[in-house]
N, C-alpha and C positions, 0 to 999 in steps of 0.2 A: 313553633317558630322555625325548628332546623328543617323542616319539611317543603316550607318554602324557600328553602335554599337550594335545596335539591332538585337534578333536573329530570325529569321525571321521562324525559327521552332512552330510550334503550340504545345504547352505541355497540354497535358491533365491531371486534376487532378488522383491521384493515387487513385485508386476504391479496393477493397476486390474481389474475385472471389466470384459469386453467392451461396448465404446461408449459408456465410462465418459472424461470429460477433465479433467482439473483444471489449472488454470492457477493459478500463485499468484505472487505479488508483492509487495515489503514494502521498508522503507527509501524512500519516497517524498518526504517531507522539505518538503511543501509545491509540488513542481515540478509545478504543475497541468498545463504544456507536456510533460513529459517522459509525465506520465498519460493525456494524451491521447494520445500517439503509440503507448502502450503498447494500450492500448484498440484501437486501431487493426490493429495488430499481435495483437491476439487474434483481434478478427473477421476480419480475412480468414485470419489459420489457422484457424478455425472453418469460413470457407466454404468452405476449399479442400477440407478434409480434417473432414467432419462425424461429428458424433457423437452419439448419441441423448441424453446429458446430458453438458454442459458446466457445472462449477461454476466460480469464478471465488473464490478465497478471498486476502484482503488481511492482512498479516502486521503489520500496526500500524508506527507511527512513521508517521502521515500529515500530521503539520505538524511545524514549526520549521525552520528553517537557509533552507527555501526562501522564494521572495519571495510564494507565494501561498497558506498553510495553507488560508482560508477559501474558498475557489474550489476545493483540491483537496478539501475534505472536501463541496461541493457536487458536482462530478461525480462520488465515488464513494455519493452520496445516489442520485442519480438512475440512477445504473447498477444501483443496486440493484433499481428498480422495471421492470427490460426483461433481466434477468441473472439467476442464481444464483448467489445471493453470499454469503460467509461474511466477517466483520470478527473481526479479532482486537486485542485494544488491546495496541499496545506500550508502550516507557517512556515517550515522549513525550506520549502523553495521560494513563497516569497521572501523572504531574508537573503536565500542567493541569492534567486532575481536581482533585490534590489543592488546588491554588490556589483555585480556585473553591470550592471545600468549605471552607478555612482561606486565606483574604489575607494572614495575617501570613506564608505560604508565598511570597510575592510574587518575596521578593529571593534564595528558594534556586532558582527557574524561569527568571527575567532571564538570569545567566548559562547556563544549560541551552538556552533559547528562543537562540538563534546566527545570528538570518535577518538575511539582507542586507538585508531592506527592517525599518526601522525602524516599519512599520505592517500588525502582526499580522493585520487583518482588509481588507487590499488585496487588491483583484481586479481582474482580469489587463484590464477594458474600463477599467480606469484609469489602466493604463500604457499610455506610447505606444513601447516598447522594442519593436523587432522580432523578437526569440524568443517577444514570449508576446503578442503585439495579439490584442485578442477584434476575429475583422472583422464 
């Protein structure tokens, strides 16, 4: 009987077309520190081990909780313009989104927005903390 529930088809895992690379990343949370290091950690597996296209695709939730939303959404700005890069929005920016679009949304985002730094649009050469100092 369990035999016939089985599919007797062979499925082969899903592979990338040759010299094909994709890196993806998501859950960032504002840790402009932690995106850097990750950055980091792509290109030299890029150098090590090259590949005729590399995409780079980000899975949303790029602010809130962490202490730098607006400095992480400026380095993955700029990565854009020296990278192939794909953006995807998670819940986190829709929930901004919808604030900016309707303010009376304000006080369902407060609780949502969860960052240790009580100042949304802080950037990291304003802190003198030694995890994230812009030197």
């Amino acid at each position: 009987m369990l035999g016939l529930l089985r599919s007797r088809k062979v499925v082969k895992p899903p592979r990338l077309p040759e010299g094909i690379r994709i890196y993806a990343l998501g859950d960032i949370h504002g840790r402009a520190d932690l995106l850097t290091d990750m950055f980091t950690l792509i290109d030299t597996d890029s150098a090590r081990s090259p590949a005729n296209r590399v995409f780079e695709v980000y899975l949303g939730d790029y602010i809130d909780r962490g202490p730098y939303s607006s400095h992480t959404l400026d380095l993955l700005n700029e990565r854009s313009f020296k990278h192939e890069t794909a953006f995807l929005k998670g819940n986190h920016e829709a929930h901004f989104l919808d604030v900016l679009l309707e303010s009376a949304k304000i006080d369902d985002w407060l609780p949502f927005e969860r960052s240790t730094d009580p100042h949304f649009l802080r950037h990291p050469a304003d802190d003198q903390s030694e995890h994230c100092r812009a030197d």
